[in-house]
C-alpha positions as CSV (number, residue, x, y, z in Angstrom):
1,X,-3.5,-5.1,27.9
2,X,-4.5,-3.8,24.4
3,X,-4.4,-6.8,21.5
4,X,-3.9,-7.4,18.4
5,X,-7.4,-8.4,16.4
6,X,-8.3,-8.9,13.3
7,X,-5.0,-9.7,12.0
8,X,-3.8,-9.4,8.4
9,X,-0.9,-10.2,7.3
10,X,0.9,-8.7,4.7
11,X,4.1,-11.0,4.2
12,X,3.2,-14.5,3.1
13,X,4.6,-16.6,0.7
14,X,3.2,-19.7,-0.9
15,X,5.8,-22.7,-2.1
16,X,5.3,-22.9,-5.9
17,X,6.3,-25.5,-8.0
18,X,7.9,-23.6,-10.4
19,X,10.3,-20.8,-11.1
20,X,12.1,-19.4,-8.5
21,X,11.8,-19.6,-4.8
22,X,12.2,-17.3,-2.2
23,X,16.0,-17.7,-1.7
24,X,17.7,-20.2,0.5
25,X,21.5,-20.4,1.2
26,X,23.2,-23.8,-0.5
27,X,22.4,-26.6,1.9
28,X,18.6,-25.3,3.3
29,X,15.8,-27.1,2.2
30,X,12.5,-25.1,1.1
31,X,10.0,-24.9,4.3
32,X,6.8,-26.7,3.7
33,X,3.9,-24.9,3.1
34,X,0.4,-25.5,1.8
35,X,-3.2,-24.1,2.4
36,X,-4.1,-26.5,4.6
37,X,-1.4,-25.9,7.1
38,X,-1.4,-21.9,6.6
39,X,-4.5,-21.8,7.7
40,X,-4.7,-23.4,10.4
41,X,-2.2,-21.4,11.6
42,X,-3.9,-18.3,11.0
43,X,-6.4,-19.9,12.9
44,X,-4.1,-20.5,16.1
45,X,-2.6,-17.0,15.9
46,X,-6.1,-15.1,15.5
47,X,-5.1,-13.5,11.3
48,X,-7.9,-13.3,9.7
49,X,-6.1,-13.0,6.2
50,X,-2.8,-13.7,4.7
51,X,-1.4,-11.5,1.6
52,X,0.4,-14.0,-0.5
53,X,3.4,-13.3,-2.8
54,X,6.0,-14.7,-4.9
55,X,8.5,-11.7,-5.8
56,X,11.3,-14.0,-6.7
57,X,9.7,-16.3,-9.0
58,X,10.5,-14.8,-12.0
59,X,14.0,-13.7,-11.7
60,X,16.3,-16.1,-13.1
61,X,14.3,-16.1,-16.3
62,X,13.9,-14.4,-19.6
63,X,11.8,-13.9,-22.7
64,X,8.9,-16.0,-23.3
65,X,9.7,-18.4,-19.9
66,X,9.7,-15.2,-17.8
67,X,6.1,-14.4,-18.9
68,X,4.8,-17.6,-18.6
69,X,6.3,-18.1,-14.7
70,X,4.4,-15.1,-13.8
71,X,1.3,-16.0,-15.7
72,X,1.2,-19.2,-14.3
73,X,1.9,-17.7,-10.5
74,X,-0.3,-15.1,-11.0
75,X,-3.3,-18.0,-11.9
76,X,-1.9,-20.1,-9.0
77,X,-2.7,-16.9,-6.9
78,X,-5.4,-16.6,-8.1
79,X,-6.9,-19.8,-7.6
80,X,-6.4,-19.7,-3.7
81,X,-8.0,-16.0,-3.1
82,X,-10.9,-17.9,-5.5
83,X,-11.2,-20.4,-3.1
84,X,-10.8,-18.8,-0.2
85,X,-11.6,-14.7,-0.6
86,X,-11.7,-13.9,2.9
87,X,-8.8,-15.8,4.0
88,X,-6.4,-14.8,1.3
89,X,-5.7,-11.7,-1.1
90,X,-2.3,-12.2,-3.3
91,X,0.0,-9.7,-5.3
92,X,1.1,-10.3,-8.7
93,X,4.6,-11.1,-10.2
94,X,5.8,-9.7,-13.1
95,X,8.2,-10.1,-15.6
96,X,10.5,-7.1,-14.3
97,X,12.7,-6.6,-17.1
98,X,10.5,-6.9,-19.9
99,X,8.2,-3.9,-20.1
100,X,5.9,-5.3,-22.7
101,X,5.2,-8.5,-20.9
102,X,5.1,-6.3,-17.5
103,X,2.7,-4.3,-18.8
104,X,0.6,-6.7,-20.0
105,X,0.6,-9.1,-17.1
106,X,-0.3,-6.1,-14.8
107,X,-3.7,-5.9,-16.9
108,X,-3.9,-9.2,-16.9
109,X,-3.5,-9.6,-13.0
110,X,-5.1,-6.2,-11.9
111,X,-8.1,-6.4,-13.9
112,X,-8.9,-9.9,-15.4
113,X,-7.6,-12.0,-12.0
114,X,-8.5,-9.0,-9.6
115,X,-5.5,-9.5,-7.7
116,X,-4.6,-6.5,-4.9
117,X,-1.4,-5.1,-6.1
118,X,2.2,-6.2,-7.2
119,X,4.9,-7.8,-5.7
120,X,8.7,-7.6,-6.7
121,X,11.9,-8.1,-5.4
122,X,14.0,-5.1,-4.2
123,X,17.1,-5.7,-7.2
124,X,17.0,-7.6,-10.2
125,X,20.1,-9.1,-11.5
126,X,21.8,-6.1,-9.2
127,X,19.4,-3.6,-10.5
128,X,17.5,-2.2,-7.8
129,X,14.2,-0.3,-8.1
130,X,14.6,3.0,-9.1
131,X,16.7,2.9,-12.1
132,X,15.2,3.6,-15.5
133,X,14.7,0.3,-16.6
134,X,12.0,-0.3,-14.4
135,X,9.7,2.8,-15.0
136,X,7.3,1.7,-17.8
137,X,5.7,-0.8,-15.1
138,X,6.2,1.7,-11.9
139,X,4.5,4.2,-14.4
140,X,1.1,2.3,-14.2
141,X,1.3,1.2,-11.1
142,X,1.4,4.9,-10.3
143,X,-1.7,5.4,-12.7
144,X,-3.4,3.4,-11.1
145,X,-2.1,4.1,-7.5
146,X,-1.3,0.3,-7.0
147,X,0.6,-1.3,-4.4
148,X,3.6,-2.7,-4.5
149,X,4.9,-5.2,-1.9
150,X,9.1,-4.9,-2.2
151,X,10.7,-8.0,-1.1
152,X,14.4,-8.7,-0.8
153,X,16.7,-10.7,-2.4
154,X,20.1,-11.2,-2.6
155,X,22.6,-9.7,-5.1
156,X,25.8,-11.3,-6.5
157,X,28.0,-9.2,-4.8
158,X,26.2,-10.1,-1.2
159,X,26.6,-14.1,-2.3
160,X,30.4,-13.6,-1.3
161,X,30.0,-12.0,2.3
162,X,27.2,-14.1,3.8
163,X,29.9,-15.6,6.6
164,X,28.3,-18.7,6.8
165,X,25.1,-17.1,7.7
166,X,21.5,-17.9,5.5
167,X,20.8,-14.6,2.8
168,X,17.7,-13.9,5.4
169,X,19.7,-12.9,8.5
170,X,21.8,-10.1,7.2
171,X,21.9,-9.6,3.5
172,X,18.1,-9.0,2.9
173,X,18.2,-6.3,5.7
174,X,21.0,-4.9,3.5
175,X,19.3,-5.0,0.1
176,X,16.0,-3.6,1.2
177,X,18.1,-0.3,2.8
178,X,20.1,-0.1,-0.7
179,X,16.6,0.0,-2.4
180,X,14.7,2.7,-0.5
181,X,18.0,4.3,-0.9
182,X,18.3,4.1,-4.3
183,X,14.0,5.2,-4.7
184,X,14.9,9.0,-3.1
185,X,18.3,9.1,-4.5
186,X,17.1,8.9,-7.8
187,X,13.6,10.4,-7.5
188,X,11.7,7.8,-8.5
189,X,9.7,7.4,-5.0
190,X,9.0,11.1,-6.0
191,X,7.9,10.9,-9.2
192,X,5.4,7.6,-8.5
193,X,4.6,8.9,-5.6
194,X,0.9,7.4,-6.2
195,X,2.6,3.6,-5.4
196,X,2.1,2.4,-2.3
197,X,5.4,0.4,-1.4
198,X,5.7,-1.9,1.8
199,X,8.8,-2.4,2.3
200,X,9.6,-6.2,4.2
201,X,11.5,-6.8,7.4
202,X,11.0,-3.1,9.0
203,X,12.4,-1.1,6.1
204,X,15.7,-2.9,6.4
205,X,18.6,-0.5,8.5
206,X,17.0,2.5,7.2
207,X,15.2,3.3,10.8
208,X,19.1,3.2,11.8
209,X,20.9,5.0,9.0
210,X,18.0,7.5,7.5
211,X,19.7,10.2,9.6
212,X,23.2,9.3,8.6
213,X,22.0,9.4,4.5
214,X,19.8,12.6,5.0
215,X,23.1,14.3,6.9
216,X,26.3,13.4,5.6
217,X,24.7,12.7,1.5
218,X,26.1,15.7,-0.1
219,X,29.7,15.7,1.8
220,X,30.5,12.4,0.2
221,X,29.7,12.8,-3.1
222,X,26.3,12.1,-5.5
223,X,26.7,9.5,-8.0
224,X,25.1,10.0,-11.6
225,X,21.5,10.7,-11.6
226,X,21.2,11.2,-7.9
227,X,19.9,14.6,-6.4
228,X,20.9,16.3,-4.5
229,X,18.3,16.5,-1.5
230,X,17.8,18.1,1.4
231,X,18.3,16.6,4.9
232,X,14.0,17.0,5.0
233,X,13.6,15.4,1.7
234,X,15.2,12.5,2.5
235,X,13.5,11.7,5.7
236,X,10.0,12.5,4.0
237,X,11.4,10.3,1.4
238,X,11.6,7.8,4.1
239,X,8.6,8.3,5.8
240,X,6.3,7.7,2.4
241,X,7.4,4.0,2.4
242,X,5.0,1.3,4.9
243,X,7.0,-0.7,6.5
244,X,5.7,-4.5,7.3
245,X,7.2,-5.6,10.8
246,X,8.4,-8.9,9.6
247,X,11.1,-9.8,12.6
248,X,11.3,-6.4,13.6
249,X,9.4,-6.4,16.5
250,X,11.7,-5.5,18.9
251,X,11.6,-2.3,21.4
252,X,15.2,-0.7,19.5
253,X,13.5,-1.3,16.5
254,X,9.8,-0.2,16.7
255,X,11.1,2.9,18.9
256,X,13.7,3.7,15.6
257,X,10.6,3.6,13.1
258,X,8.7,6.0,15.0
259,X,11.2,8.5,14.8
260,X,10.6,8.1,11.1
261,X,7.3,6.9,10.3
262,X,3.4,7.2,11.8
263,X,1.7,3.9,13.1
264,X,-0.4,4.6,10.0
265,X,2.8,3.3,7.9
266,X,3.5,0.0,9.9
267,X,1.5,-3.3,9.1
268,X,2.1,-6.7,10.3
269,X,4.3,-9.1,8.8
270,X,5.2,-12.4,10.0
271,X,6.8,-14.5,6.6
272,X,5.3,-17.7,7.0
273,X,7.1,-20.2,5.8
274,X,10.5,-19.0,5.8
275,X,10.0,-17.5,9.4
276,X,8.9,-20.6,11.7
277,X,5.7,-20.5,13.5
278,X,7.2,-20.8,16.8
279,X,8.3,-16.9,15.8
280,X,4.5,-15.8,15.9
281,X,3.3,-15.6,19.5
282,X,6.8,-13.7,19.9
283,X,6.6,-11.3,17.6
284,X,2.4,-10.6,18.0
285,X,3.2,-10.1,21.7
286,X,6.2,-7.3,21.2
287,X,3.9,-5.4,19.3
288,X,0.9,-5.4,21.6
289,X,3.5,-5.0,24.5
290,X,5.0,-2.1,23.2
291,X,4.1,0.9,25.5
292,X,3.8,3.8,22.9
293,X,1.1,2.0,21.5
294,X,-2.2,2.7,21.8
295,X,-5.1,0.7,20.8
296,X,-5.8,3.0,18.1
297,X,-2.4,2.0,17.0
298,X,-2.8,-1.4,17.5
299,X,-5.8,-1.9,15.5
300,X,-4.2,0.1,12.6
301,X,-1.5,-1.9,12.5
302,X,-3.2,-5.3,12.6
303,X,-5.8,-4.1,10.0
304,X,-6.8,-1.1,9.5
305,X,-3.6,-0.1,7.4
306,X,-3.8,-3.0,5.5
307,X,-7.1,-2.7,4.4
308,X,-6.2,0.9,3.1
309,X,-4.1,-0.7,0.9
310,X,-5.7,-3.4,-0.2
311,X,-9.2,-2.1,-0.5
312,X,-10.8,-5.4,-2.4
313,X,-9.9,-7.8,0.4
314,X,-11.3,-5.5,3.2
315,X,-14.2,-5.4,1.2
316,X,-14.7,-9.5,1.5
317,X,-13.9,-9.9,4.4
318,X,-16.7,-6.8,5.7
């Protein structure tokens, strides 16, 4: 049976010491996590490298204390793709609402610690990514044809209908669908078109409900600033987002994306530590068990993808 080799994973997320966490419902401790343990991991389960990110860690600050989170993340990143450049690459936060400081701490990040792209959370403070406030930064990231690593969180509204259930399991699924949403509604995957967004957890629903949104769009009305697409432009909306496969490894699911999306937009995600490592054999063997594909697909999404994104770390690891 065809395998899996050369493994890089895309969804990784290092415990920080400061600002904020990946979120946790009330009641969850934070997962351990450190170097040592990550890579031995990577080790057991045959990934050569781990993309590290911390999209969250900014977003319950402002001002000055917002800057300084993601400089000091950024420099924590940093430090571990330092130490260990073909074992780690790492995205940079930013200060989302604050285009100055987000500006500058892309320079900073891109050029100065030559980190691979940019990671951020799908919403900020229930603003998702697409609205105006956001386009200063998404304008040179498209200059430079960056990528961006779009991470889900949880908005207020979604704190009240969890059911008892952790954020992870059915809100961030949610949120990452509203976002992609709200990038072709509003044109801005259009008009930065030269991002490169992977999108966490297998796009969300969207391999469900991209049909329902490019067919039923117009009959039910277009809020303000939406356009009015075609049933085409919104699935070729869909289909320029990658889609990491973090726990959505299953047949339904992979056979859903494929109605949307080439192999050449699926990478391998596996969300270490918030997704346990008993989860890895699992999810590495639906992927190589799936019968549509081919070892040409395989090794695309294991690495080949990722490397096209990410051009730097292919380049130390050779």
């Amino acid at each position: 049976m065809p395998s899996l080799s050369k493994i890089i994973d895309v969804h990784s997320h290092p415990i920080l010491g400061f600002g904020q966490e990946a979120p946790m419902t009330a009641g969850h401790e934070q997962p351990k996590w450190s170097v040592e343990t990550t890579l031995s991991h990577m080790d057991e389960f045959g990934i050569t490298a781990c993309v590290l990110s911390s999209p969250s860690s900014t977003n319950n600050a402002t001002g000055q204390k917002a800057r300084d989170i993601a400089r000091r993340t950024n420099e924590f990143h940093a430090e571990i793709v330092s130490k260990y450049p073909k074992r780690f690459g790492a995205v940079a936060t930013l200060p989302a609402f604050d285009p100055d400081g987000a500006l500058a701490e892309i320079s900073y990040a891109l050029d100065t610690l030559k980190l691979e792209g940019v990671g951020t959370t799908t919403s900020h403070n229930d603003i998702y990514l697409g609205e105006a406030q956001f386009d200063p930064w998404l304008e040179e990231l498209n200059r430079r044809s960056a990528t961006l690593f779009a991470h889900p969180t949880t908005p207020k509204a979604g704190e009240t209908l969890l059911i008892g259930l952790n954020d992870s399991i059915l809100e961030f699924v949610f949120d990452t669908t509203r976002m992609i949403a709200n990038m072709i509604a509003t044109g801005a995957k259009k008009r930065f078109s030269q991002i490169k967004i992977i999108t966490a957890h297998g796009g969300g629903t969207i391999p469900y409900v991209a049909h329902r949104l490019a067919t039923i769009e117009h009959d039910f009305g277009l809020g303000p600033g939406r356009l009015a697409l075609s049933y085409e432009e919104v699935l070729e909306g869909v289909a320029s987002f990658y889609y990491d496969l973090t726990a959505a490894t299953s047949d339904a699911q992979l056979c859903a994306m494929l109605k949307l999306v080439p192999t050449s937009q699926l990478m391998v995600g596996l969300d270490f530590p918030f997704m346990p490592k008993r989860t890895f054999a699992p999810a590495i063997g639906d992927i190589e068990r799936y019968s549509a594909f081919s070892e040409a697909d395989l090794r695309k999404i294991s690495y080949e993808n990722a490397f096209r994104l990410y051009p730097e770390l292919a380049k130390r690891i050779g």
